[in-house]
TORMIBA-654651 format. One record per residue (C-alpha): residue number from 1; x, y, z. Coordinates in pm, 1 decimal, decimal comma, always signed. Example, Ala and Ser with C-alpha at 12.3 -4.5 7.8 and 13.67 -1.06 7.14 Angstrom:
<nodes>
NODE     n         c1         c2         c3
NODE     1    +1230,0     -450,0     +780,0
NODE     2    +1367,0     -106,0     +714,0
</nodes>
This chain:
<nodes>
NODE     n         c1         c2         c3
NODE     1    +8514,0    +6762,8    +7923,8
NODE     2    +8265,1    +6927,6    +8183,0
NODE     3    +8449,3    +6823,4    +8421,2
NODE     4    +8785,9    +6887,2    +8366,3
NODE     5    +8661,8    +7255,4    +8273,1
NODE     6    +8464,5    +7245,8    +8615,6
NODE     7    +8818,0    +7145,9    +8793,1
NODE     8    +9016,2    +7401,6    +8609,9
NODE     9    +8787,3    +7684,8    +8682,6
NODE    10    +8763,5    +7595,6    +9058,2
NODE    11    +9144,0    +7563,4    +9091,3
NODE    12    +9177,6    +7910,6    +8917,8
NODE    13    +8968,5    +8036,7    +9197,0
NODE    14    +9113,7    +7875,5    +9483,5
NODE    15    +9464,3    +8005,8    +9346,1
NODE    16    +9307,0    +8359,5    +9319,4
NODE    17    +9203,6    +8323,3    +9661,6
NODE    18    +9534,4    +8229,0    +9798,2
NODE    19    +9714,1    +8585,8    +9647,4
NODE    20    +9445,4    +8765,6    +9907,3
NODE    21    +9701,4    +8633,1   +10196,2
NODE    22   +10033,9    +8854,0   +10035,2
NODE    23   +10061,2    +9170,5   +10201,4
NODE    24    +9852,0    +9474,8   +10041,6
NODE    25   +10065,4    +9690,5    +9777,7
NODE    26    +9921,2    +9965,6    +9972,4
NODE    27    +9923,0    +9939,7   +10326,5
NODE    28    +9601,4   +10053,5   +10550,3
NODE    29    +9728,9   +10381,9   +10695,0
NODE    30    +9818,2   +10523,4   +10338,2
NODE    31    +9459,2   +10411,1   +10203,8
NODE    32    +9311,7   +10579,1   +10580,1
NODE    33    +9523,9   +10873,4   +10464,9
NODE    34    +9392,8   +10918,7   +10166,7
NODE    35    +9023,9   +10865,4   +10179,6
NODE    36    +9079,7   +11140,5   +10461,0
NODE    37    +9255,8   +11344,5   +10223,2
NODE    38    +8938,6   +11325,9   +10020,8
NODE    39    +8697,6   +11438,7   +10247,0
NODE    40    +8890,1   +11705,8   +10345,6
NODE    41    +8948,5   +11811,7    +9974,8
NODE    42    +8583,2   +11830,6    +9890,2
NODE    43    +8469,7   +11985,0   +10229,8
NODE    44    +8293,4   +11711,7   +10411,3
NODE    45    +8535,0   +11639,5   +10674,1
NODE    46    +8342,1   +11796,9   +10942,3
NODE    47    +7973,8   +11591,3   +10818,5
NODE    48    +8107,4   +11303,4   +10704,6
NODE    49    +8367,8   +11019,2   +10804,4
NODE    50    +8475,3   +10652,2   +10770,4
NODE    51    +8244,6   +10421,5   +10845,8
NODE    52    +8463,9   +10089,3   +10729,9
NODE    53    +8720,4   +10003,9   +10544,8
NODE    54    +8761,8    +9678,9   +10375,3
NODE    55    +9018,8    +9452,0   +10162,2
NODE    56    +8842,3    +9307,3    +9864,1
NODE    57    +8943,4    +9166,1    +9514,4
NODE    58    +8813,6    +9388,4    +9214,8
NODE    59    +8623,8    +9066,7    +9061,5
NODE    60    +8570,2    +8694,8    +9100,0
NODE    61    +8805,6    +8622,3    +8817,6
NODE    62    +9053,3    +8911,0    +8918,5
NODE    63    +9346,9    +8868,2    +9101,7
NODE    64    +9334,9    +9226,2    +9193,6
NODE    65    +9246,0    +9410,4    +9546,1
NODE    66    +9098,4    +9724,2    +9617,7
NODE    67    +9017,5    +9896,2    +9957,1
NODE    68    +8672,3    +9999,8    +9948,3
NODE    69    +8568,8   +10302,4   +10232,5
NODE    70    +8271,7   +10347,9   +10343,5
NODE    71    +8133,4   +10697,3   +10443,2
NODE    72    +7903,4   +10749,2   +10745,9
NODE    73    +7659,2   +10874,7   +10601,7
NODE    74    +7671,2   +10914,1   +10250,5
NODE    75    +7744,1   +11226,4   +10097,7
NODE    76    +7446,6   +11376,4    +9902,1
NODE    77    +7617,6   +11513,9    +9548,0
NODE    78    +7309,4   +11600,3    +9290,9
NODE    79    +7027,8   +11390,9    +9388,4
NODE    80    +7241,3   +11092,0    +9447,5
NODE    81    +7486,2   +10945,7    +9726,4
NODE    82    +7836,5   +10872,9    +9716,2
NODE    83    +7828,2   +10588,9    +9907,6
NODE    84    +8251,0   +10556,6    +9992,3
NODE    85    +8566,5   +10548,9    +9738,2
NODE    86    +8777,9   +10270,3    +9593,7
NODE    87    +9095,1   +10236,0    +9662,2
NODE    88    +9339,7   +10091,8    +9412,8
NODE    89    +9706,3    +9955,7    +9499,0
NODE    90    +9854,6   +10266,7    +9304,5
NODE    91    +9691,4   +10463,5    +9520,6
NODE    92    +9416,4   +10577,1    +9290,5
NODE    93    +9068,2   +10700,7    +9357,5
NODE    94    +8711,9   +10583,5    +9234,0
NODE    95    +8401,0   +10710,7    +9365,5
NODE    96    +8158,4   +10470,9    +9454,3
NODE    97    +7807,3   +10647,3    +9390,9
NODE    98    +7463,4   +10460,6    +9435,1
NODE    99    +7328,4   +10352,6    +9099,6
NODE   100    +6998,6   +10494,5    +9079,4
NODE   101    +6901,7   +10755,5    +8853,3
NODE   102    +6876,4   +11113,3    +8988,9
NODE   103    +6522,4   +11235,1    +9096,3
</nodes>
């Protein structure tokens, strides 16, 4: 019974794996455009920009993909650092903020 568990969770993560090779919803000049956007919007265009940008599934069990930017160097908002945004395939926005508490 281990086993056939075992097989059935690796083959459910191989056949996530495979979706990462379909073209992204959102293509990489509208996500650029957007995390742009966003610096612009909350003036930190001219301090900040994009480090990286990267393609990567939501979870280990999701079959969902984000883009996740990273900002060079992280913007200081109230003690803490927003380290980039998240990207969804609808096109919406998540801050990604470091997790520590503020001083």
């Amino acid at each position: 019974m281990k086993t056939c568990l075992a097989l059935l969770f690796a083959f459910s993560l191989s056949a996530t794996a495979l979706c990462a090779d379909k073209r992204p919803a959102l293509p990489l000049e509208k996500a650029v455009a957007l995390a742009a956007d966003y610096l612009k919007s909350i003036g930190q265009d001219k301090d900040h920009w994009i480090a990286s940008i990267s393609y990567e599934r939501e979870s280990m069990t999701s079959g969902t993909y984000k883009w996740f930017v990273k900002w060079g160097p992280p913007i200081e908002i109230g003690g803490r650092k927003e380290l980039g945004l998240e990207i969804a395939m609808d096109g919406e926005l998540a801050r990604a903020v470091d997790r520590k508490a503020p001083k």
